[in-house]
C-alpha positions in Angstrom: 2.5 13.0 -20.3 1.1 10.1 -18.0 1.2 11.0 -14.0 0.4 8.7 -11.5 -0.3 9.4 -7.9 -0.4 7.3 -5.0 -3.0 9.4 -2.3 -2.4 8.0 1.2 -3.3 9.2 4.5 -0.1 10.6 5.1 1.8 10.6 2.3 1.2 11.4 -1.4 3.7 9.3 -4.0 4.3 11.2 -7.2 5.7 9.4 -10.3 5.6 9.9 -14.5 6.2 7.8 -16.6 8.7 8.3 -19.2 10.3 5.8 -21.4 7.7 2.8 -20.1 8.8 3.1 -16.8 7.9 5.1 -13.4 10.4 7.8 -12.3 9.9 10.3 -9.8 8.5 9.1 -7.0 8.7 11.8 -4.7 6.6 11.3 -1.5 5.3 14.6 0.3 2.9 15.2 3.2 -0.6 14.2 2.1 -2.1 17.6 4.0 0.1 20.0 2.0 -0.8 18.2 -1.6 -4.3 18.5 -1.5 -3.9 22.0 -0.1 -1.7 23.1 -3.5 -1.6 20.7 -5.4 -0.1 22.5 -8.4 2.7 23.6 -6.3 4.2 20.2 -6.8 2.7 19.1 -10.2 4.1 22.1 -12.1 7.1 20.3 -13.4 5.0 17.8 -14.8 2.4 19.4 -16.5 2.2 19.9 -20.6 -1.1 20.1 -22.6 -1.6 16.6 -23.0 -0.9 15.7 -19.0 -3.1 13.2 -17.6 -3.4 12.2 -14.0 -4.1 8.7 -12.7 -5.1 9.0 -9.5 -5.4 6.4 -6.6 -6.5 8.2 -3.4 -7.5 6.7 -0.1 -8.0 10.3 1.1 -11.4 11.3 2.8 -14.0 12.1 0.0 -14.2 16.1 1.2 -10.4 16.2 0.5 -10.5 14.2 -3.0 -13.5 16.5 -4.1 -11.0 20.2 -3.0 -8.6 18.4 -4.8 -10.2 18.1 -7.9 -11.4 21.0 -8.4 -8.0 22.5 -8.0 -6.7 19.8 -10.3 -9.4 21.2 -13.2 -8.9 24.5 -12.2 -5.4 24.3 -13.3 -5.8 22.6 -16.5 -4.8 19.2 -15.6 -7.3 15.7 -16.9 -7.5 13.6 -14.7 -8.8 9.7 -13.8 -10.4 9.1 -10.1 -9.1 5.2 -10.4 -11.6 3.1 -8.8 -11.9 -0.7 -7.6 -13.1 -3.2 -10.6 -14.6 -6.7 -9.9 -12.9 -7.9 -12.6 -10.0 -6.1 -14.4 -8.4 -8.4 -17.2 -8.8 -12.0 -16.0 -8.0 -10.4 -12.3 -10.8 -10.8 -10.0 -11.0 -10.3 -6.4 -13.5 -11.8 -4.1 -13.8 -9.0 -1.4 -16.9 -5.9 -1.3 -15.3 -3.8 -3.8 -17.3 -1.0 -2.6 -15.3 -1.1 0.8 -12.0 -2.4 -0.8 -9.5 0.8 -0.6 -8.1 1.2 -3.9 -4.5 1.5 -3.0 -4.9 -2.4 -1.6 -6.7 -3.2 -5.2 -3.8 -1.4 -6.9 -1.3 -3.7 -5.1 -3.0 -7.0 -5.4 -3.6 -6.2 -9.1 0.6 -5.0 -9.8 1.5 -8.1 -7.8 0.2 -10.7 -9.6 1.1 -9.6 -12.7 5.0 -8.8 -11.5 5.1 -12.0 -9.8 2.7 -14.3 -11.2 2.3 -16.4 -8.6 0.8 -17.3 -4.9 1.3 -14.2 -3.1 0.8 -12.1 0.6 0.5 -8.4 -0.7 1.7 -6.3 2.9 1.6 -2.2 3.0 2.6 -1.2 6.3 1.6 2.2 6.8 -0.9 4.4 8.6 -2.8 1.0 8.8 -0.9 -2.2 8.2 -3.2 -4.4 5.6 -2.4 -8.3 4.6 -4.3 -9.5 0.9 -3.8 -12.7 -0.6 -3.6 -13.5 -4.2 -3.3 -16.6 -6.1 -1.7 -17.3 -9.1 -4.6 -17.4 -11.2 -5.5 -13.8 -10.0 -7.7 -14.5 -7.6 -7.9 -11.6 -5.0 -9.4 -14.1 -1.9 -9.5 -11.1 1.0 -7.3 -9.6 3.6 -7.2 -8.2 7.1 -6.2 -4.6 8.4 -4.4 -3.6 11.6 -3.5 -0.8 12.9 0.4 0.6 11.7 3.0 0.6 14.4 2.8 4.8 14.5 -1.4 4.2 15.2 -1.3 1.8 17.9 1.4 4.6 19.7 -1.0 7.1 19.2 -4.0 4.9 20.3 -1.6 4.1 23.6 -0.9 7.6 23.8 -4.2 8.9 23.8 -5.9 6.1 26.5 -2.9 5.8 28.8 -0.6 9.5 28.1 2.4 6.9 27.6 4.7 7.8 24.6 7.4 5.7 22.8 9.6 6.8 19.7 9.5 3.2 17.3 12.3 4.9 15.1 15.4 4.1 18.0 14.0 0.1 18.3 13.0 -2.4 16.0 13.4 -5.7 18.0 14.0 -6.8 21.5 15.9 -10.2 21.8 15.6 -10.1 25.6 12.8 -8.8 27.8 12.2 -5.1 28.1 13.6 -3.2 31.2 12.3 0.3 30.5 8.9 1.6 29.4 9.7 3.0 25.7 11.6 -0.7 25.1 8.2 -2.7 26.7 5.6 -0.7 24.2 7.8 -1.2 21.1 8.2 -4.4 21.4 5.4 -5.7 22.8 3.3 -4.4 19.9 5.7 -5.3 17.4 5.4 -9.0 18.9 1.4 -8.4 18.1 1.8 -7.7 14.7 4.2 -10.8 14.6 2.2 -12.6 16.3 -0.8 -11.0 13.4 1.5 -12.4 10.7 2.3 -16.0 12.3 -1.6 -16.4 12.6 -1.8 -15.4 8.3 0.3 -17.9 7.8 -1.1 -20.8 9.4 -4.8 -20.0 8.2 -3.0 -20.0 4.8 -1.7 -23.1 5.2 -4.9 -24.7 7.0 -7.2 -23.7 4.3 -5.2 -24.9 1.6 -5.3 -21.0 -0.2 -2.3 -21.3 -1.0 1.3 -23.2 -1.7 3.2 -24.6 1.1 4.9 -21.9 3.8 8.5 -22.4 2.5 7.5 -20.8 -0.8 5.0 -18.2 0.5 5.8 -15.1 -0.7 5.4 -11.9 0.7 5.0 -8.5 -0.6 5.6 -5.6 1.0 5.3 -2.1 0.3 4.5 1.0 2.0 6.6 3.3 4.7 7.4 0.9 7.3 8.4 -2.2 5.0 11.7 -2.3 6.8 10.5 -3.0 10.0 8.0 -5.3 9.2 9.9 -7.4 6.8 12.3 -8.2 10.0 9.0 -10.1 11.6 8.4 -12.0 8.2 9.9 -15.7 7.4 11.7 -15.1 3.8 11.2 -15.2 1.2 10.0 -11.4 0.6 10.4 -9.2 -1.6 9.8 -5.1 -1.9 8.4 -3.0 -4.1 7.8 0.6 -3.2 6.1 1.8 -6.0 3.3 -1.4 -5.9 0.4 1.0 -5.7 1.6 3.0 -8.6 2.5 0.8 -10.8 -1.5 -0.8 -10.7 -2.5 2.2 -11.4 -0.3 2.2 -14.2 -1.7 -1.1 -15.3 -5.2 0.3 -15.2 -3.9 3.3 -17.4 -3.3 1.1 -20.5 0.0 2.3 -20.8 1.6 -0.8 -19.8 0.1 -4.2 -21.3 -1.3 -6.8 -19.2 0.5 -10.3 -19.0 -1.6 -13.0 -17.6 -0.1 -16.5 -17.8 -3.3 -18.4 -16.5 
């Protein structure tokens, strides 16, 4: 049995794959995975499991949880970032490329196989471009709506709860309304700037048919400050890993 997880810094994505396809998914606290992990692999494991794993955890915590993978009887594969995977190449330091954005870049342009903006909006919120030709050209990386709170939080003691507000058609009139807004118009504003170096540079196709890709925890939210179209797949991360396994054959058109 193949099993795929998807390590974040808060969350951890759990899927199998049965029949050629991922199933599963469950997504629980990062902090109690690596703590036990084989409290939630025990449905999945047989004598021929095997783990692909894609972690963006801190290297202490992937080392504790390794050990606790071998110690109960589980193979596993530490994925890691390739220059060059099957006619996919990517232009950006490997050695500081995270592996979940690699992941995403590489499952995109084979799903979609064409010019795309590859978005997961999580803890961080980070922006990769790939051409059709799979050509991995770089990215950015802001800070996730739930950092910049705490960042606010910590330099100023003011609080706001992003959950009760996505958008503000008027300007704020209370304190909780101003900071939820205001940075969401920053990460707008982040998006609007993509776009037009894009466009200047001649990266890619024409706005009207840039594409966007977004995964990750707060895709909703973002994909309200995103022109269409966009599409979203949840499971991006896991399903490059899945690409990486073998178990699912590459398709390259270029």
């Amino acid at each position: 049995m193949q099993i795929f997880l998807d390590i974040g810094n808060t969350f951890v994505k759990i899927a199998r794959l049965h029949n050629g396809k991922l199933e599963g998914v469950p997504r629980v606290p990062s902090i109690d995975f690596v703590k036990n992990p084989i409290k939630y692999l025990d449905n999945y494991y047989s004598s021929d499991s095997k783990l692909y794993i894609a972690s963006v955890a801190k290297e202490s915590s992937n080392l504790v949880l390794f050990e606790k993978l071998a110690e109960g009887g589980f193979n596993y594969e530490n994925i890691k970032v390739r220059k060059e995977f099957n006619g996919f190449k990517t232009l950006y330091n490997p050695v500081t490329l995270g592996v979940d954005r690699w992941l995403a870049c590489l499952a995109a342009h084979r799903t979609y196989q064409q010019d795309v903006v590859v978005i997961d909006a999580g803890t961080a919120i980070t922006l990769d471009i790939v051409t059709s030709n799979g050509i991995h050209l770089g990215g950015y990386i802001i800070p996730g709506i739930a950092s910049l709170g705490q960042t606010i939080k910590l330099s100023t003691g003011l609080c706001f709860d992003n959950s009760i507000l996505k958008t503000v058609n008027s300007i704020p009139t209370n304190t909780n309304d101003a900071l939820v807004s205001g940075n969401w118009a920053m990460i707008s504003g982040f998006f609007r700037k993509i776009e037009e170096t894009i466009i200047s540079n001649n990266l890619c196709i024409s706005s009207d048919k840039l594409s966007w890709i977004l995964t990750g925890g707060d895709y909703e939210k973002v994909g309200e400050h995103l022109r269409p179209p966009f599409y979203v797949n949840k499971q991006l991360v896991l399903e490059g890993a899945l690409i990486v396994s073998g178990q699912l054959t590459e398709r390259h058109d270029s």
